[in-house]
PLY file of the C-alpha trace (Angstrom):
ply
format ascii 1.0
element vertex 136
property float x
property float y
property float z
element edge 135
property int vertex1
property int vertex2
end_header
-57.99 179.30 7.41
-59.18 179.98 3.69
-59.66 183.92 3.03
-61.70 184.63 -0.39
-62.12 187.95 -0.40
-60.59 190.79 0.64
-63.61 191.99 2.66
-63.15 188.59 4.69
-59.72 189.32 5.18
-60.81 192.30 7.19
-63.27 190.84 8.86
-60.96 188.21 10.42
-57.85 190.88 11.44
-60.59 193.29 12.79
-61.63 190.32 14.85
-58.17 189.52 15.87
-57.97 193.01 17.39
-56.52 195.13 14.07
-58.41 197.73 13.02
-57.81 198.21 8.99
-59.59 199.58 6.32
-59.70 198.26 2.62
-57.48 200.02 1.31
-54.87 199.06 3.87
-55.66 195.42 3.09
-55.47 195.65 -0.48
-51.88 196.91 -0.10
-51.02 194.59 2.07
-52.03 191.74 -0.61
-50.02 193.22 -3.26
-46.89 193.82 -0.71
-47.14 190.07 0.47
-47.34 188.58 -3.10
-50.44 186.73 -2.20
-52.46 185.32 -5.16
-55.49 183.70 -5.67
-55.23 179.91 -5.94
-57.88 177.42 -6.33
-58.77 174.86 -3.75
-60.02 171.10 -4.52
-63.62 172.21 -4.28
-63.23 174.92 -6.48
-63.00 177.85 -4.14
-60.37 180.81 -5.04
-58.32 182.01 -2.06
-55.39 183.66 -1.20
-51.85 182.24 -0.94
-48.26 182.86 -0.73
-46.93 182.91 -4.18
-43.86 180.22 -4.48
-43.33 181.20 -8.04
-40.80 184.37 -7.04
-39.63 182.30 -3.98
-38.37 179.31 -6.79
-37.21 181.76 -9.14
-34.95 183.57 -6.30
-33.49 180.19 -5.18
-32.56 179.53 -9.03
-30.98 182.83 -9.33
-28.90 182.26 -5.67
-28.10 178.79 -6.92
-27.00 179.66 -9.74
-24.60 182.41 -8.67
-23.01 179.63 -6.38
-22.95 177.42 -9.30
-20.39 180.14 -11.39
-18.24 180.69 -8.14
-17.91 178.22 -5.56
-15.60 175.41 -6.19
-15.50 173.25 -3.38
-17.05 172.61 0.03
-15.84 170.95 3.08
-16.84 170.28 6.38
-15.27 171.05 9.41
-16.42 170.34 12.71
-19.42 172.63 12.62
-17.96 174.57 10.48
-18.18 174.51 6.65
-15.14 175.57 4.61
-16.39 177.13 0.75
-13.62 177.78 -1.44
-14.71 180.45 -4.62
-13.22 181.65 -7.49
-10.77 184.67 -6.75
-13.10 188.46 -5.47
-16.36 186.01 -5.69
-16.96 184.99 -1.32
-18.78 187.88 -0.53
-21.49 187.31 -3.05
-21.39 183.81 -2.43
-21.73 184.20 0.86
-24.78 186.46 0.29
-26.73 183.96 -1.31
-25.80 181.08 0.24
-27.16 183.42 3.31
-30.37 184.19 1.24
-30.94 180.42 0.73
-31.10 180.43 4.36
-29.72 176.63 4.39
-31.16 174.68 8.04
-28.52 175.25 10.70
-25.95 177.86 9.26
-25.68 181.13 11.75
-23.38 182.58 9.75
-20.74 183.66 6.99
-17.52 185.28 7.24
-16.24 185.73 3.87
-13.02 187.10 2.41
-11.71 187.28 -1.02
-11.98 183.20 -1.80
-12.89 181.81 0.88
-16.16 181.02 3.13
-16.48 180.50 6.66
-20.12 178.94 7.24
-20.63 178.64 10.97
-23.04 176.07 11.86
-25.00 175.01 15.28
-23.60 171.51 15.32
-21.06 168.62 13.42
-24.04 167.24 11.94
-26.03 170.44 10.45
-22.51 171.10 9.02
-22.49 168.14 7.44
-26.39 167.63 6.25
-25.23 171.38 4.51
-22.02 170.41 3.14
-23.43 167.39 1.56
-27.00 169.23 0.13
-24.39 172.03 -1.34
-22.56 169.58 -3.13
-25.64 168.03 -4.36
-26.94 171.80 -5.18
-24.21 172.83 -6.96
-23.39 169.71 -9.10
-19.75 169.78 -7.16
-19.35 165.77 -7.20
0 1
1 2
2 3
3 4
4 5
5 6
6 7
7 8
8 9
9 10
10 11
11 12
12 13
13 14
14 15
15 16
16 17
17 18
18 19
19 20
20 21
21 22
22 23
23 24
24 25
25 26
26 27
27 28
28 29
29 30
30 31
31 32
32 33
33 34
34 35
35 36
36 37
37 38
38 39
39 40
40 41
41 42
42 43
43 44
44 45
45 46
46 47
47 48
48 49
49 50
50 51
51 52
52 53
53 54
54 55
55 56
56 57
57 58
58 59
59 60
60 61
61 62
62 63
63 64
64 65
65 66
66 67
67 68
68 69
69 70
70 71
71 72
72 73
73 74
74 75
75 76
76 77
77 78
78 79
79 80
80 81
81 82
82 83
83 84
84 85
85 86
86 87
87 88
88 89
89 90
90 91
91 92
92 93
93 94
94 95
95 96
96 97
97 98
98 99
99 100
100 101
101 102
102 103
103 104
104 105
105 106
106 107
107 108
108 109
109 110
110 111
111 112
112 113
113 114
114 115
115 116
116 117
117 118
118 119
119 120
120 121
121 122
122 123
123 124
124 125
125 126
126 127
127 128
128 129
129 130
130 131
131 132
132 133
133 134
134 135
């Protein structure tokens, strides 16, 4: 559904059974990040900015980039080796990437654990990391 203005935006939650006021909505708008983009037949309407979401994925990439060093697979598990005191940041953004099929990270000093929900997420990661982080 396209929303235009911010009075339409209203409309449409008051008829999905919230009760808001403008100002509320206006918040909200800024809180979300949504813009106003323009359509093919020239209508403005609101959006989920991907410029901050691209710009966080380079910064989380490129933290990986400066500290991981390899990547293997495991069963369904994936095996990150980083420089020495780095896993726990790696581990945060390779968590804030939120990469298709990993549960979770354990991470000590050097080391990642990435468990995954099968062999072959583990290894559609493991191979898109080393692609990611120019590893080959």
């Amino acid at each position: 559904m396209a929303i235009s203005t911010q009075e339409e935006l209203q409309k449409e939650l008051r008829k999905r059974g919230y009760e808001v006021t403008q100002a509320t909505v206006s918040r909200d708008i800024r809180r979300l990040r949504l813009v106003k983009q323009q359509t093919a037949d020239g209508r403005n309407v609101y959006a989920v900015s991907t410029v901050r979401e691209d710009r966080e994925r380079d910064r989380l990439l490129r933290v990986l980039r400066d500290s991981v060093r390899s990547v293997e697979s495991a069963q369904n598990i994936l095996v990150i080796k980083t420089e020495a005191g780095m896993a726990m940041g790696s581990a945060a953004a390779i968590d804030g990437l939120s990469i298709s099929g990993i549960i979770g990270c354990i991470a000590g000093d050097d080391t990642i654990m990435a468990v995954l929900k099968t062999t072959v997420a583990a290894e559609e990661a493991c191979w898109k990391l080393v692609q990611d982080l120019q590893l080959t």
